[in-house]
N, C-alpha and C positions, 0 to 999 in steps of 0.2 A: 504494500500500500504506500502510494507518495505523499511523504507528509506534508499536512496543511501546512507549516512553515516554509515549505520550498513553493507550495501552490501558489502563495501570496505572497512571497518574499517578505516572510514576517522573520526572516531568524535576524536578531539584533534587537528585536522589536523590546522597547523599556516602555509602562505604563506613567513612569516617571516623566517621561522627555517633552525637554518642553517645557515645562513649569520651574517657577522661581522661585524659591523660598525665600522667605523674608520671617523676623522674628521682633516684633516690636518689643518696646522696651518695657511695658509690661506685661510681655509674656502670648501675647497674641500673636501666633503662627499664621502668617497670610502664602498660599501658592496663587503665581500667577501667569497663565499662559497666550501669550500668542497665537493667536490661529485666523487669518485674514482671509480661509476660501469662502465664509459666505459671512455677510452683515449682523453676526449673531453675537451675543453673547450671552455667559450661565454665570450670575454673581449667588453662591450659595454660603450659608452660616450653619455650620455643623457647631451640635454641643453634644457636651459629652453625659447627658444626664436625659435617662431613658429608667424605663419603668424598676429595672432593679435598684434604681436608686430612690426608693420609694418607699413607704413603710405601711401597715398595716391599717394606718388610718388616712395614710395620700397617700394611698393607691388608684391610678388614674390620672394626678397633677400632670405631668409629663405630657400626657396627652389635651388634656385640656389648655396648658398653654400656647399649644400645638395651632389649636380651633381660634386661641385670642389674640395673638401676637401683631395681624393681621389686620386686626378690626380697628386698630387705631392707635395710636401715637402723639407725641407731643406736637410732634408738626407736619402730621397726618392725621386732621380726625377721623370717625368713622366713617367709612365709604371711600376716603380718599385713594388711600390705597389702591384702591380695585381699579377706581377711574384712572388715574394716573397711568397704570401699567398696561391697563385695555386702548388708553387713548392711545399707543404707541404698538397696538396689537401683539404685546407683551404677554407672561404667563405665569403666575405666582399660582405655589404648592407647598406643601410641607407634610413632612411625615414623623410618625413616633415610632420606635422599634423597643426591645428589651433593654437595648444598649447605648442608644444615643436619640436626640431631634436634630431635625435638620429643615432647616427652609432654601428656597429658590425661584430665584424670579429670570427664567428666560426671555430675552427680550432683544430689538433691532438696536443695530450699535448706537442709534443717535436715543435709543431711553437710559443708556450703560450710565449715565449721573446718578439719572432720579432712582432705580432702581438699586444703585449701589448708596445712596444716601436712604431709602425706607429698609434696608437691612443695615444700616447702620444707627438708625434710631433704633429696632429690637436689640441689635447687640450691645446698647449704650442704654439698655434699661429703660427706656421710653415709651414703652406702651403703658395705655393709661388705663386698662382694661375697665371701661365705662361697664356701669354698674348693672346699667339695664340690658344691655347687649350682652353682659357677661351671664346675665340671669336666664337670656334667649338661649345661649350657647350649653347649657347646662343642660335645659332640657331636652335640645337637639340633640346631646351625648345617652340622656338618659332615656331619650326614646331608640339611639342607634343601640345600646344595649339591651331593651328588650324585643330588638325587631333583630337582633343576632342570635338568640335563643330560639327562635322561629327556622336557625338554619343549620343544619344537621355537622354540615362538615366544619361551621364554628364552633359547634356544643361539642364534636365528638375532640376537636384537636385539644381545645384547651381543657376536658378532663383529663384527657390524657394527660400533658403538659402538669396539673395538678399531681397524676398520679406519679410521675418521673420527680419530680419536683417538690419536696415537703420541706425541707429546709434552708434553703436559697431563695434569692431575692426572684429568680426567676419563674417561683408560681405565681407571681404577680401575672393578669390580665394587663394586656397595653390598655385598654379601654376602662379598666379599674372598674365597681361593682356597682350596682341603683346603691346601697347604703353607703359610701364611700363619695361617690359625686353627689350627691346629693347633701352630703352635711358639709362639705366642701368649702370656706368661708374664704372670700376674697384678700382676707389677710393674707390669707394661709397660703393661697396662687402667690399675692406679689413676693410673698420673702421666700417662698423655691424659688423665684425667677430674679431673686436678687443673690441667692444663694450658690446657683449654677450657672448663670449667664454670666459669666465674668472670663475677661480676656483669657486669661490663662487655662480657662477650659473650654473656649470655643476655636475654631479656624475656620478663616475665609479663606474660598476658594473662587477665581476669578479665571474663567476662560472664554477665549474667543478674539474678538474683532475690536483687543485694545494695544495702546501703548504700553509694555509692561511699565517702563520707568514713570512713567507717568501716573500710573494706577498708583504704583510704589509711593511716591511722591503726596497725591491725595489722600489715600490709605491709611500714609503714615499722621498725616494732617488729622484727619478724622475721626480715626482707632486708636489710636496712641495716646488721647485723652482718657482712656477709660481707667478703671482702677481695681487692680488685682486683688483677691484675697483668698484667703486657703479655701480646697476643696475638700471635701473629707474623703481619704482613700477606698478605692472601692476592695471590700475585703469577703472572705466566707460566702465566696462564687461555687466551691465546687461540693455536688452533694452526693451523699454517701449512698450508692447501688441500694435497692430493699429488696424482700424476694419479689418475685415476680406476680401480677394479679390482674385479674380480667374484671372490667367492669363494663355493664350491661345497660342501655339507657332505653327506654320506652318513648318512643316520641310518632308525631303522625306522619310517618315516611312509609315507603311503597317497598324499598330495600335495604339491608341491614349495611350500613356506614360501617367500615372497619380500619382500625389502625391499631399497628404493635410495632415495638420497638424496645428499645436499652437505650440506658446513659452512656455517652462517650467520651472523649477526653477533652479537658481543656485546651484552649488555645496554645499554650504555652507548649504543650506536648506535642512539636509541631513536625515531628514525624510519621503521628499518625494522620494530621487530619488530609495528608494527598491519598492515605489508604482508603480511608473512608471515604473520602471523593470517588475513586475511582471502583471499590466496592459498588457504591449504590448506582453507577452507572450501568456495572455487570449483570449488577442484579433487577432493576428497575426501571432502566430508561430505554422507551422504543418498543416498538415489535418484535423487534430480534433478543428483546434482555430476558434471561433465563427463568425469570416468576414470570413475565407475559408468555412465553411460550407455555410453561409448564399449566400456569394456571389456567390462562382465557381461552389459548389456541389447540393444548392438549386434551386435558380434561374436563376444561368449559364450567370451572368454578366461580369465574368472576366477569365481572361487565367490565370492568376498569381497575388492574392494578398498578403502583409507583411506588419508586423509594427514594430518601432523599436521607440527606449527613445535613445536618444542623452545626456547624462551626462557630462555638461564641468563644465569650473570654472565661467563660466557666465553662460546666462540663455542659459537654453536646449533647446531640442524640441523634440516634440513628433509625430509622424509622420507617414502613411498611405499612403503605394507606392502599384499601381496596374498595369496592362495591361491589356485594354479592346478596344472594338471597340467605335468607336466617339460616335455614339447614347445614349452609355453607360452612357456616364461619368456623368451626372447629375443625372439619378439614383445611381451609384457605388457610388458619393459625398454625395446624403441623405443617403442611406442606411447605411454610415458608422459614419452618424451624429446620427442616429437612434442607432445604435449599442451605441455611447459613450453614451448617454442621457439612454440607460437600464441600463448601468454600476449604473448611476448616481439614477434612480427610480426603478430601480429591483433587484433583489436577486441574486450575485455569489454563487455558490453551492460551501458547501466548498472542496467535489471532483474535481472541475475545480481550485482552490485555490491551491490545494495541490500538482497537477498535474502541473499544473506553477513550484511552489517552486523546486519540484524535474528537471526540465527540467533547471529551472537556475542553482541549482546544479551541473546536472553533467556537464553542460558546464563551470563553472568556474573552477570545479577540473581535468577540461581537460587542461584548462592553465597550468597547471604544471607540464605537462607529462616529458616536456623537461628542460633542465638547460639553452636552449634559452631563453623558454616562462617564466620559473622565473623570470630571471633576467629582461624582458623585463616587466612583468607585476610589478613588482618590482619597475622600473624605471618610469613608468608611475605614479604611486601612491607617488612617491617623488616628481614629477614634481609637482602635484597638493598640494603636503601638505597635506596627507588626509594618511597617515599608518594607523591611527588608523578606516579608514572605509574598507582600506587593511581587515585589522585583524578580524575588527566584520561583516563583508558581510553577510555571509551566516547565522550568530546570526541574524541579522537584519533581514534577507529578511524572517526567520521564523516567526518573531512575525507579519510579515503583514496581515491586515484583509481585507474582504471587505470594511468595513469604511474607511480605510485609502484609498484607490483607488477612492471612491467617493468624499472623501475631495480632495485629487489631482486634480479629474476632477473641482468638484466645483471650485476653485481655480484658475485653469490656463486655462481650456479649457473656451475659449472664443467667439467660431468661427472657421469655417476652412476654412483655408488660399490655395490655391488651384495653381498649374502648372499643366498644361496638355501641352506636345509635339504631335501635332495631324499630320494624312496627310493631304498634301497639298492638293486645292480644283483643281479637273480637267476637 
């Protein structure tokens, strides 16, 4: 097979290249890149404070400042925002994960000011989170969490996710609970957001159709006013294996939702996670992966099976979602206990090895079609502290062997931990 690196003449290729670091003087890391093929640019403000940094009574904060940040500001009131960035057919988002927020406003080079001045009022603590739009925003949240219970593959991930998870900050809901937002007092939003928003735990990332030095120059104008203070370290990420247990949900669906898996290893352990990558491609991704043939195309256990490696800063997980009928599910749970346990006493071919590698490939160098996806993939990789497995990925995920995948499994897999969303008895 010829590799996609020779196809596209990607060998050389750094997700790095290109971008400028900069490190203000207190403590705000800005990358800035160059890219003049089309009139675009992605001004984005990654922080480093997502749900596991949350506690049991703001659970969901993270998220909710997610929804307000937006709505208005010191010298943006409510609405402005929106108008501003659409008057220049611009495009503002934001997302919450476990492990960081992040905002971005894609927009034509002649918006790159205003756009880089309304994410410089969030990052300078300037949102005014007006009382009555904050009060609208709340219950927007607290009706999107009971219109998620209504949906099978959200109720069955995040039990699972509970079930993997009892002691880490990670059985937090990114969306937090109705008893949680709901007692939620806007004191208590502004001083998370005065607590995490602070230079030294956020980074700008600026790419596309500017002047770097120039950007550098206003940037440093701008951002370099802001004022640093300690962040509390993020600690007791990773959680201790328990035996293994099936839980069984009753809900109004037609066919039984299923997912199983084990905890995997933290980020740090960064030998395993190209095994695990290239594991659940073996075993889950495409027509050709060894559960779709055995389960859907063989023995016609399942409508839809996938497997996916979960890579955080704590422990991961490794994990095996299907759709089958009820009867199913105890066979579809061994058969795929049977599939890991070959991994572990039988032979990968190294044509099924290589055909992985390539398939993680071209999806990684699809990340960086766009001067979105850079800087976003970009920003992810700071949050974790990990450039340097940025840079060597795709080195890595070549030297991986079958051995390595068996040590992986040896190692973590313990058991499989089991949610099923079934229908109801009638």
């Amino acid at each position: 097979m010829m590799s996609l690196l020779s196809i596209f003449g990607l060998a050389g290729f750094s997700p790095l290249a290109g971008f400028k670091k900069t490190v203000l003087k207190n403590g705000m890391t800005v990358y800035v890149k160059e890219d003049h093929k089309l009139p675009l640019v992605t001004v984005q403000l990654w922080i480093r404070a997502g749900s596991i940094d949350e506690t049991t009574k703001t659970n969901g904060i993270s998220h909710i400042l997610e929804h307000m940040l937006f709505k208005g500001t010191e010298k943006y009131p409510l609405g402005e925002i929106s108008r501003v960035v659409e008057s220049y057919g611009g495009y503002i988002n934001a997302a919450t994960s476990k492990e960081f927020t992040y905002y971005y406003i894609d927009i034509p080079t002649e918006g790159f000011e205003d756009a880089l001045s309304i994410i410089c009022e969030l990052a300078g603590q300037k949102a005014t989170f007006p009382p009555e739009e904050l009060d609208r925003e709340l219950k927007v949240i607290l009706e999107e969490i009971k219109r998620s219970q209504d949906h099978p593959d959200h109720v069955m991930f995040e039990n699972f996710n509970k079930q993997l998870y009892s002691q880490t900050p990670y059985k937090w809901e990114i969306i937090g609970t109705n008893e949680t937002v709901s007692n939620m007092t806007r004191e208590e939003i502004i001083a998370y957001y005065k607590k995490f928003y602070v230079p030294n735990n956020m980074y700008l990332l600026i790419a596309g159709d500017v002047k770097a030095p120039a950007v550098k120059k206003t940037v440093t104008k701008s951002f370099g006013t802001f004022i640093s203070s300690g962040v509390t370290k993020r600690t007791d990420l990773i959680e201790t294996p328990k035996a293994p247990v099936t839980e069984r949900i009753k809900k109004d669906v037609q066919h039984a939702y299923f997912i199983t898996g084990f905890l995997g290893p933290e980020l740090e352990q960064e030998k395993y996670q190209y095994a695990g990558d290239i594991l659940s491609i073996i075993l889950g991704s495409g027509r050709s992966s060894r559960l779709n043939r055995n389960l859907y195309e063989e023995k016609q256990l399942v409508y839809t099976v996938g497997c996916s490696y979960y890579t955080q800063l704590g422990s991961g997980m490794f994990l095996v979602s299907a759709l089958c009928e009820t009867k199913n599910v105890e066979k579809v749970q061994q058969e795929i206990s049977n599939e890991l346990n070959k991994v572990i006493n039988e032979k990968i071919t190294p044509q099924e090895i290589e055909k992985a590698k390539e398939l993680i490939k071209s999806s990684w160098y699809y990340q960086f079609e766009t001067i979105n996806n850079q800087a976003q993939t970009l920003g992810y990789w700071l949050i974790v502290n990990k450039l340097d497995f940025l840079e060597n990925y795709i080195t890595n995920i070549d030297k991986v062997t079958h051995k390595d995948m068996k040590k992986f499994l040896t190692v973590y897999y313990t058991g499989l931990t089991t949610t099923v969303v079934e229908p109801e008895e009638k």
